[in-house]
matplotlib code that plots the C-alpha trace (Angstrom):
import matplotlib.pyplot as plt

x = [0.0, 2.9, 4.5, 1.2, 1.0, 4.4, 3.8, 1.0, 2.7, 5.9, 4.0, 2.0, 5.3, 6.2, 2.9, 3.8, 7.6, 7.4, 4.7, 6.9, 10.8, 9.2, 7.9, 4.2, 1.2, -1.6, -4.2, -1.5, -0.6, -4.6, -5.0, -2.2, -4.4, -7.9, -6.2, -5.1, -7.8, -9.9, -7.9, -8.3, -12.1, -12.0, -10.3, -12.9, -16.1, -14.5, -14.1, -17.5, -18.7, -17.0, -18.3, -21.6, -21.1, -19.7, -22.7, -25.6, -22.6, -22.8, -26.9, -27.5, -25.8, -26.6, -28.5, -29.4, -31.3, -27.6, -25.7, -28.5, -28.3, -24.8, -25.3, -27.9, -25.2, -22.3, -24.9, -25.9, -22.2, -21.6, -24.2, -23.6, -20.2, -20.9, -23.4, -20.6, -17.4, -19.9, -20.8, -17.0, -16.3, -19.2, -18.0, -14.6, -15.8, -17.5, -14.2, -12.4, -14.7, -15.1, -11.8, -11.5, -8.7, -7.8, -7.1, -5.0, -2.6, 0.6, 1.1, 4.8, 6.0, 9.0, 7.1, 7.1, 4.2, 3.5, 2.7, 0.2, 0.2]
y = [0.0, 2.4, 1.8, 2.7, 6.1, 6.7, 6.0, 8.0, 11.0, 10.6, 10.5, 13.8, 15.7, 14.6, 15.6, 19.1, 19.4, 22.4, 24.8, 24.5, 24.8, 28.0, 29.3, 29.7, 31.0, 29.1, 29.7, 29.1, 25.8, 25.3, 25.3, 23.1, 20.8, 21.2, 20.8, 17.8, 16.2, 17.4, 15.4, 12.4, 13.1, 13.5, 9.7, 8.0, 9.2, 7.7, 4.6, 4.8, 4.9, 2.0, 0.0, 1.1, 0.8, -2.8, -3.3, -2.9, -4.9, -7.8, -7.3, -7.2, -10.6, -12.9, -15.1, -16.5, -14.6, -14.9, -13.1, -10.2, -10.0, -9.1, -6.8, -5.0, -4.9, -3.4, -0.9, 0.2, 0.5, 2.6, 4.8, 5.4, 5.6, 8.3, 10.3, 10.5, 11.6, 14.4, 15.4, 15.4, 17.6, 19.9, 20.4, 21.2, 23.6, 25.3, 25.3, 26.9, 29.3, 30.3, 30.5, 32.4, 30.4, 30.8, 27.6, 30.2, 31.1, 29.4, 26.5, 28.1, 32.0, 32.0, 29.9, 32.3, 32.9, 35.0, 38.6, 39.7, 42.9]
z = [0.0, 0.6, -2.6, -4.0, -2.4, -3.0, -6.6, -7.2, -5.1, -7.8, -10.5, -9.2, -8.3, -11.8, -13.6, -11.5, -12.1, -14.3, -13.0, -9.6, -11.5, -13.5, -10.0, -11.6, -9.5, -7.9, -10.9, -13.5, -11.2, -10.7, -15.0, -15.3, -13.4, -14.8, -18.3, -17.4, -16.0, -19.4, -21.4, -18.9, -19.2, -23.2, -23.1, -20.8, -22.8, -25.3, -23.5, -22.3, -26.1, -26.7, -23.9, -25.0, -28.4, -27.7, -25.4, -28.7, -30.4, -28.5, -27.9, -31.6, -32.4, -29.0, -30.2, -26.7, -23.8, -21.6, -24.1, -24.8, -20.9, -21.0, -24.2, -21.8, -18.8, -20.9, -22.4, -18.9, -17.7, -20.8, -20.1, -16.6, -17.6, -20.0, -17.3, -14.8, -17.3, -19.0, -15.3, -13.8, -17.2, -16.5, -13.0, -14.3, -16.4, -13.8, -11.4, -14.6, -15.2, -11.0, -10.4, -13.8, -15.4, -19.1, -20.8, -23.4, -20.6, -20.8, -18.1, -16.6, -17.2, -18.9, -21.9, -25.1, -27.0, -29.8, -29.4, -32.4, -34.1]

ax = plt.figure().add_subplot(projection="3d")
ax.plot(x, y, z, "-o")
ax.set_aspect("equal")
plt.show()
């Protein structure tokens, strides 16, 4: 169990490693975080989809009342799945937005970006 914890805590300080070498701010830290969770979001509706889609997959050609069972089952995972990503995103958004964080703003100062004229 502690080499868990320790694990994840690496992998955090890792994840982190920059915003705190470039000395960034809590929001800037704060975005760092949010964007990353986003993208972990954007990959597990997609997972979801697949469950589900695997679900009416596996429902369409079961030919027997066990395997439309299951079709049913991985359907109703996928959904829940699905209802629970697009909330955890929704909530995210609504941190960003309340703690008025600007996906557009660079992660660490000292990261150039291009002035427009």
């Amino acid at each position: 169990m502690k080499q868990r914890f320790a694990t994840v805590g690496l992998l955090t300080l890792t994840l982190f490693l920059p915003t705190v070498v470039f000395a960034a701010t809590l929001p800037q830290a704060l975005g760092v975080a949010f964007g990353i969770i986003q993208d972990m979001v954007v990959v597990t509706i997609g997972l979801a989809v697949l469950v589900f889609l695997w679900g009416v997959f596996k429902y369409v050609i079961a030919s027997d009342d066990a395997g439309k069972e299951q079709g049913r089952s991985f359907m109703l995972w996928g959904i829940i799945a699905l209802f629970v990503m697009v909330s955890v995103w929704g909530l995210v958004n609504i941190l960003r937005e309340t703690l008025q964080l600007n996906p557009a703003t660079p992660p660490a100062p000292g990261i150039p970006r291009q002035i427009s004229q």
